[in-house]
N, CA, C and O atoms as a GROMACS GRO file, in nm:
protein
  320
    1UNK      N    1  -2.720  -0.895   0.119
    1UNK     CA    2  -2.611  -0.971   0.175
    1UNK      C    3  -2.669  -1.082   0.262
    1UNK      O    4  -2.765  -1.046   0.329
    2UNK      N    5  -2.627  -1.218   0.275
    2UNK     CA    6  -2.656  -1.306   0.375
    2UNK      C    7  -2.566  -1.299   0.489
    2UNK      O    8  -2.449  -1.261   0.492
    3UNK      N    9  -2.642  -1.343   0.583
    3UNK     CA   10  -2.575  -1.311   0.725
    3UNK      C   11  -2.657  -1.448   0.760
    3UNK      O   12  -2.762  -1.492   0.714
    4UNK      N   13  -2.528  -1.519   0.908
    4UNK     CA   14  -2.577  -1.592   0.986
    4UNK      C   15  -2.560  -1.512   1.120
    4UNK      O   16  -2.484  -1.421   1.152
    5UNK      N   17  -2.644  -1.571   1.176
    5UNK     CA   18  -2.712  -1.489   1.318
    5UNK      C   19  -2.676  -1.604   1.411
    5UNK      O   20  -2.714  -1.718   1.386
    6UNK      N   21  -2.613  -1.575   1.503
    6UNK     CA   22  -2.609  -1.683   1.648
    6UNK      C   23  -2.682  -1.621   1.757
    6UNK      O   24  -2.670  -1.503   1.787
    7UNK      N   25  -2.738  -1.683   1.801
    7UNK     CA   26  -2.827  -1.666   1.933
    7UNK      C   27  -2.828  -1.742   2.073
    7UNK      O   28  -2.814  -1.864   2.075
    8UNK      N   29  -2.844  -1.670   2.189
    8UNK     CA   30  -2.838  -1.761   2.264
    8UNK      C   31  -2.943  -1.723   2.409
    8UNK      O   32  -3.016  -1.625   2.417
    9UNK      N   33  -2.930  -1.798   2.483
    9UNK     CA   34  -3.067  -1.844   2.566
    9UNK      C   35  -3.188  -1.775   2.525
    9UNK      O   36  -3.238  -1.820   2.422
   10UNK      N   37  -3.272  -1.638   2.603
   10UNK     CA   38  -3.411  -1.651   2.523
   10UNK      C   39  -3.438  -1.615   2.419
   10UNK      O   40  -3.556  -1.626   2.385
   11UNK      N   41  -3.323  -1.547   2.310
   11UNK     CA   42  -3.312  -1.532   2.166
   11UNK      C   43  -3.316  -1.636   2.131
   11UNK      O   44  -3.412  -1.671   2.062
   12UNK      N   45  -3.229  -1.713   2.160
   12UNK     CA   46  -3.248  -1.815   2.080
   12UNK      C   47  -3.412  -1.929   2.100
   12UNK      O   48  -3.459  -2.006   2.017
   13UNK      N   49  -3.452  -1.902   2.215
   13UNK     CA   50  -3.552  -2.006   2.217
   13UNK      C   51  -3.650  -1.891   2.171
   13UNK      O   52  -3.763  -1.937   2.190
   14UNK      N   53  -3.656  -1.813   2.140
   14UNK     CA   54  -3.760  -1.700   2.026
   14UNK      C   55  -3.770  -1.766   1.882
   14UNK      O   56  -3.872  -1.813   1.832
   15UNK      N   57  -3.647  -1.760   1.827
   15UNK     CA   58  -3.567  -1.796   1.693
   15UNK      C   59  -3.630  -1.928   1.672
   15UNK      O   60  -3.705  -1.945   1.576
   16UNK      N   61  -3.600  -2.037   1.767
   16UNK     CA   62  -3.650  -2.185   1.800
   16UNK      C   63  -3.438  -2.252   1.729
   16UNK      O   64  -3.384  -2.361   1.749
   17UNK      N   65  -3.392  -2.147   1.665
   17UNK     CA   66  -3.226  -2.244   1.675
   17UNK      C   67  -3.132  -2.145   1.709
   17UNK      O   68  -3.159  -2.027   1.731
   18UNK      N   69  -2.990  -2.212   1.715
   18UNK     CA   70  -2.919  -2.133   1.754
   18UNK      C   71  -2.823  -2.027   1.611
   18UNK      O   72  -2.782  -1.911   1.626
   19UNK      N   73  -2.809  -2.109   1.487
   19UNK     CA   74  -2.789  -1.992   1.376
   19UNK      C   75  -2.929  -1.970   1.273
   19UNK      O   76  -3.008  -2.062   1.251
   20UNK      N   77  -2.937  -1.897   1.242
   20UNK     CA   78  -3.035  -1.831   1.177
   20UNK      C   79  -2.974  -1.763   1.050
   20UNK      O   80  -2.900  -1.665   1.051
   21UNK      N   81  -3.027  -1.848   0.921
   21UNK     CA   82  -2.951  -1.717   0.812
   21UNK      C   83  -3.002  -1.640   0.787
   21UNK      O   84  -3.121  -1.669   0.780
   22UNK      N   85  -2.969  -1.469   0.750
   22UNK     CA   86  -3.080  -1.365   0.699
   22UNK      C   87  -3.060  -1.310   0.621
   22UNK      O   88  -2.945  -1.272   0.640
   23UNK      N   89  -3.107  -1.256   0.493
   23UNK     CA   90  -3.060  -1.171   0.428
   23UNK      C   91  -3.124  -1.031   0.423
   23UNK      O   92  -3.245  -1.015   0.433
   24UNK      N   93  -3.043  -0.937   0.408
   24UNK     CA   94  -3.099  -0.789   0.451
   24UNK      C   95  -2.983  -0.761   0.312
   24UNK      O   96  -2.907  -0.833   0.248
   25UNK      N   97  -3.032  -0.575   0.311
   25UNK     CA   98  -2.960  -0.505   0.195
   25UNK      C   99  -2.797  -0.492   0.268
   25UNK      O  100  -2.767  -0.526   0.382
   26UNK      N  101  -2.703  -0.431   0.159
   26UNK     CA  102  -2.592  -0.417   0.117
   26UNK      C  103  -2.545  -0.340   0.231
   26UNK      O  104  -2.436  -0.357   0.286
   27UNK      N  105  -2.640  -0.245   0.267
   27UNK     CA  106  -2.646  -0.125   0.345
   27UNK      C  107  -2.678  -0.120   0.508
   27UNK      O  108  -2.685  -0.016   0.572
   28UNK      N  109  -2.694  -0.235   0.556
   28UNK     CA  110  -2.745  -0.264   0.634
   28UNK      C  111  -2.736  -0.271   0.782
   28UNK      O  112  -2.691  -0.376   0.828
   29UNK      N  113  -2.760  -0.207   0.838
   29UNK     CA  114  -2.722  -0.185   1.040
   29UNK      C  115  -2.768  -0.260   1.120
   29UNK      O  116  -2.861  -0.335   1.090
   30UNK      N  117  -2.714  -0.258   1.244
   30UNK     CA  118  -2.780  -0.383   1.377
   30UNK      C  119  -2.896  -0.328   1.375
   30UNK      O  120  -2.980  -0.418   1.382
   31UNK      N  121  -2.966  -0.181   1.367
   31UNK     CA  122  -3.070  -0.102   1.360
   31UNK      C  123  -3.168  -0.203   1.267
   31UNK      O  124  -3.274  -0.252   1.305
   32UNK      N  125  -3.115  -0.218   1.159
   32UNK     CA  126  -3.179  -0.305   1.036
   32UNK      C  127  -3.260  -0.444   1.096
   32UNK      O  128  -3.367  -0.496   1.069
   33UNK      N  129  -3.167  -0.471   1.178
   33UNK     CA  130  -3.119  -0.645   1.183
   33UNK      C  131  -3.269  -0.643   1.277
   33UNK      O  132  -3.385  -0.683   1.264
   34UNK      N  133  -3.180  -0.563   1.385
   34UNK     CA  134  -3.331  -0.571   1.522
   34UNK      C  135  -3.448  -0.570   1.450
   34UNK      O  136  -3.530  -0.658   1.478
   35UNK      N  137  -3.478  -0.482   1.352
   35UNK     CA  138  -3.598  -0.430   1.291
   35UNK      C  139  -3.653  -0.586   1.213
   35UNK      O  140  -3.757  -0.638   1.252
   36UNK      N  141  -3.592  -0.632   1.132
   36UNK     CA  142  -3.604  -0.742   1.122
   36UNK      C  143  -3.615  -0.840   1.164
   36UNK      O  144  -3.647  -0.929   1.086
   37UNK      N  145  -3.592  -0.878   1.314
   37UNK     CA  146  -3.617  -0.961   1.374
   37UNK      C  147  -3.748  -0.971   1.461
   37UNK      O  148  -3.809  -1.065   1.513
   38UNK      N  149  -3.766  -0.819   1.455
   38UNK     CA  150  -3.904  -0.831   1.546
   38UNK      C  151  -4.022  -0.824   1.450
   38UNK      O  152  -4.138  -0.834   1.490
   39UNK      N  153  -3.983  -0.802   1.296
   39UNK     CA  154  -4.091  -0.778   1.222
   39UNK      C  155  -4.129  -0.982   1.201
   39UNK      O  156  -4.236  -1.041   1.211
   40UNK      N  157  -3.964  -1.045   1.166
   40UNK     CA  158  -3.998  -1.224   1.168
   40UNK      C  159  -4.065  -1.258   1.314
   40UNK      O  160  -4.179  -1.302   1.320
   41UNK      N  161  -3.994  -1.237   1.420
   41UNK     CA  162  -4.025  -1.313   1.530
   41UNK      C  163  -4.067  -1.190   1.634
   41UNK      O  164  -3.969  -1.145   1.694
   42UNK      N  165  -4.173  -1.136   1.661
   42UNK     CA  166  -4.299  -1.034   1.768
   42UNK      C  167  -4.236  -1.050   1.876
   42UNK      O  168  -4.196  -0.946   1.928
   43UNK      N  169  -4.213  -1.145   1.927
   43UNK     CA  170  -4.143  -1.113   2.086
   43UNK      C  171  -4.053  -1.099   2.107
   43UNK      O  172  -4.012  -1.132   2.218
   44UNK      N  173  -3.964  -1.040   2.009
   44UNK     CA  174  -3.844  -1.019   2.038
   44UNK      C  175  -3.832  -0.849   2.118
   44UNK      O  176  -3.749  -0.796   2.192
   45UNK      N  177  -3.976  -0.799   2.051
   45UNK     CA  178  -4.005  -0.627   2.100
   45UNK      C  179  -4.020  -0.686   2.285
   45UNK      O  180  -4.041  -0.594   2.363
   46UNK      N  181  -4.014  -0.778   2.325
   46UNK     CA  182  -4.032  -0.797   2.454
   46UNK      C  183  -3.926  -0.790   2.536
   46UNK      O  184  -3.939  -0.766   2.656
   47UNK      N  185  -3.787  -0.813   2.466
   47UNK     CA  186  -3.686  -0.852   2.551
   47UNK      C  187  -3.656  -0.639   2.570
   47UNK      O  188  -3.686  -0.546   2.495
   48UNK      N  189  -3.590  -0.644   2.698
   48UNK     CA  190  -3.552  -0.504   2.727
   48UNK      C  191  -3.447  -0.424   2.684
   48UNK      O  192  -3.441  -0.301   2.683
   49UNK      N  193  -3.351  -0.519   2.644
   49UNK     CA  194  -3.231  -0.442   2.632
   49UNK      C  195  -3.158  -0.570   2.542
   49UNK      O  196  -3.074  -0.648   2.588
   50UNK      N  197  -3.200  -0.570   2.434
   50UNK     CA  198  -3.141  -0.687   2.314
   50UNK      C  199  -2.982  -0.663   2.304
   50UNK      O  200  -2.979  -0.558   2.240
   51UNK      N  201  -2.874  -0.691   2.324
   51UNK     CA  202  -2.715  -0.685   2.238
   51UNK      C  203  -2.734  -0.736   2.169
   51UNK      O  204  -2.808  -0.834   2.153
   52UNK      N  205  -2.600  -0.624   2.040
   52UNK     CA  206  -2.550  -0.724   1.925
   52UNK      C  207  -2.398  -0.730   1.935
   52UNK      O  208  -2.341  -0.634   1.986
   53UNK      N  209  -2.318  -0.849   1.885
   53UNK     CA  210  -2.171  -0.818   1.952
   53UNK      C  211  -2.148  -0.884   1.805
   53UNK      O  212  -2.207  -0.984   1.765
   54UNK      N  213  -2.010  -0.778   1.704
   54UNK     CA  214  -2.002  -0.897   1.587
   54UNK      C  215  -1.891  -0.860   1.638
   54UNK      O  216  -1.863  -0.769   1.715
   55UNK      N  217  -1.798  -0.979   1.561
   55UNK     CA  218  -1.638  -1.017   1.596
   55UNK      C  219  -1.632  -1.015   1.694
   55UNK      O  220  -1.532  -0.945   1.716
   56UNK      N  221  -1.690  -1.058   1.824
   56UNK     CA  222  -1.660  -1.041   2.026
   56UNK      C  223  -1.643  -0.874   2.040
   56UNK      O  224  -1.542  -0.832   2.096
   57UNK      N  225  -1.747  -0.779   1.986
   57UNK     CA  226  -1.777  -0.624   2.036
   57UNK      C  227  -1.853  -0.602   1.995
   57UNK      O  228  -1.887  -0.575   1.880
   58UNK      N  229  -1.922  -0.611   2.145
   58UNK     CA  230  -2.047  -0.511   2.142
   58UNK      C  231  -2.054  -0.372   2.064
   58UNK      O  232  -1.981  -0.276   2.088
   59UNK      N  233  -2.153  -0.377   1.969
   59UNK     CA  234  -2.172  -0.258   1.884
   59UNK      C  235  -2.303  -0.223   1.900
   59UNK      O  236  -2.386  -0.297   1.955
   60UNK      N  237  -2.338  -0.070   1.839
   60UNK     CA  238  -2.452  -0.021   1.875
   60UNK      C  239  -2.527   0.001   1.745
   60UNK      O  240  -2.463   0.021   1.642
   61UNK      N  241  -2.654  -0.001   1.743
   61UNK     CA  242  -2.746   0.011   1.640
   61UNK      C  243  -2.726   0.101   1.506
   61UNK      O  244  -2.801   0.087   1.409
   62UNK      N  245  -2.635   0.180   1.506
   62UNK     CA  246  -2.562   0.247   1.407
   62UNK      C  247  -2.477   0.182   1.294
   62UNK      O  248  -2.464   0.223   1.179
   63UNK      N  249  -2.424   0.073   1.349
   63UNK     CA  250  -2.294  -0.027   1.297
   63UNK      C  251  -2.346  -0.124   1.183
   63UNK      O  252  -2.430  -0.214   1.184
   64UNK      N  253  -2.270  -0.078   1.093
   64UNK     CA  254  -2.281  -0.153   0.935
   64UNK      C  255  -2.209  -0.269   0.968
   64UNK      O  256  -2.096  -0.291   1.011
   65UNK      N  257  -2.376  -0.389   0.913
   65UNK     CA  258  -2.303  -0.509   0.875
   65UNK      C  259  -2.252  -0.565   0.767
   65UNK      O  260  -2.279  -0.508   0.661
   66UNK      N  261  -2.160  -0.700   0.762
   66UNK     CA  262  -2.066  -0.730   0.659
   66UNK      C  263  -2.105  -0.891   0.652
   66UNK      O  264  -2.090  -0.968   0.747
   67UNK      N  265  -2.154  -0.925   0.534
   67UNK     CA  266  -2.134  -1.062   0.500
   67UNK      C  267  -2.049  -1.142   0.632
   67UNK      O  268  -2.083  -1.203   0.734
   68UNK      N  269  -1.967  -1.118   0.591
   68UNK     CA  270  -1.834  -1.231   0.685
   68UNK      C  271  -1.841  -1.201   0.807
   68UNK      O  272  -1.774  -1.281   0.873
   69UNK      N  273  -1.911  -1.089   0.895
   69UNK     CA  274  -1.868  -1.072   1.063
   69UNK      C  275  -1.965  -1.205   1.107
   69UNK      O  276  -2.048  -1.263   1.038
   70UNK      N  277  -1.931  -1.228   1.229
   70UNK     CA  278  -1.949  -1.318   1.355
   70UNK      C  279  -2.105  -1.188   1.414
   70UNK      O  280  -2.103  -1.082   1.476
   71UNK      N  281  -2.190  -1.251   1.369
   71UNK     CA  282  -2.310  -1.162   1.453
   71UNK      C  283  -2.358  -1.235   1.550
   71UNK      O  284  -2.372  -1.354   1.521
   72UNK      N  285  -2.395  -1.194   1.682
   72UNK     CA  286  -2.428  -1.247   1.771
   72UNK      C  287  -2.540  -1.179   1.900
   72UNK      O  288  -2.521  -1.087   1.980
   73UNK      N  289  -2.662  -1.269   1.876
   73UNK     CA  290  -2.783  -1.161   1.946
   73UNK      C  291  -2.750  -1.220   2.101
   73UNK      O  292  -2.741  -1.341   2.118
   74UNK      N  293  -2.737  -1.150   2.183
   74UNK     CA  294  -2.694  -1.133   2.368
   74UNK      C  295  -2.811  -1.067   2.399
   74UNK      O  296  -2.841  -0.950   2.377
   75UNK      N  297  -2.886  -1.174   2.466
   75UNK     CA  298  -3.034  -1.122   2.510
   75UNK      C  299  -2.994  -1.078   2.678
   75UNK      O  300  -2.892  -1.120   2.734
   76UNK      N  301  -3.109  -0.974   2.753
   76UNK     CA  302  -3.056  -0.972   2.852
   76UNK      C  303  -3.024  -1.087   3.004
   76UNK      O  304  -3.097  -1.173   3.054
   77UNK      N  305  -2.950  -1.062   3.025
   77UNK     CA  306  -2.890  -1.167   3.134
   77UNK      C  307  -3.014  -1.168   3.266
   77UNK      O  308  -3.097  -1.078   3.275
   78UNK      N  309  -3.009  -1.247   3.331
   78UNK     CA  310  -3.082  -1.217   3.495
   78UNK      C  311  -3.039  -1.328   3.622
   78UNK      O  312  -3.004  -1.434   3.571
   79UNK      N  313  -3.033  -1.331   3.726
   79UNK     CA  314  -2.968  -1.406   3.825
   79UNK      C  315  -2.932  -1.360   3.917
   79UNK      O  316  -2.938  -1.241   3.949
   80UNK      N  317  -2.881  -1.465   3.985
   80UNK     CA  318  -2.829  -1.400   4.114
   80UNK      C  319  -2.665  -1.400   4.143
   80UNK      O  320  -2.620  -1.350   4.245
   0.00000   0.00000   0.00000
């Protein structure tokens, strides 16, 4: 299945853009996705606590993706 990926602040400057297309199997989980992203881009095993949110909800590494959802990598936040 193809999937576009949105990313934003240090995901995305990992990635180097803000959509990314990917294709993974039929079968495929945020579990998948992560796995794939750190196998394309190594520092992504750096960030601490990666989100994935498709359709605006946060889902957990279990959750089958779909061609058509809204995927979206939410790297962790920091500030004051």
């Amino acid at each position: 299945m193809n999937l576009k990926i949105l990313s934003f602040g240090i995901a995305k400057e990992i990635i180097g853009q803000l959509e990314l297309p990917v294709q993974l199997s039929d079968a495929a989980t945020v579990a998948d996705l992560k796995q794939f992203l750190i196998t394309q881009f190594p520092d992504f095993q750096k960030l601490s606590s990666l989100r994935v949110a498709i359709n605006t909800e946060y889902v957990d590494d279990s959750t089958l993706l779909h061609s058509n959802d809204e995927i979206v990598l939410i790297p962790p936040v920091s500030g004051g």
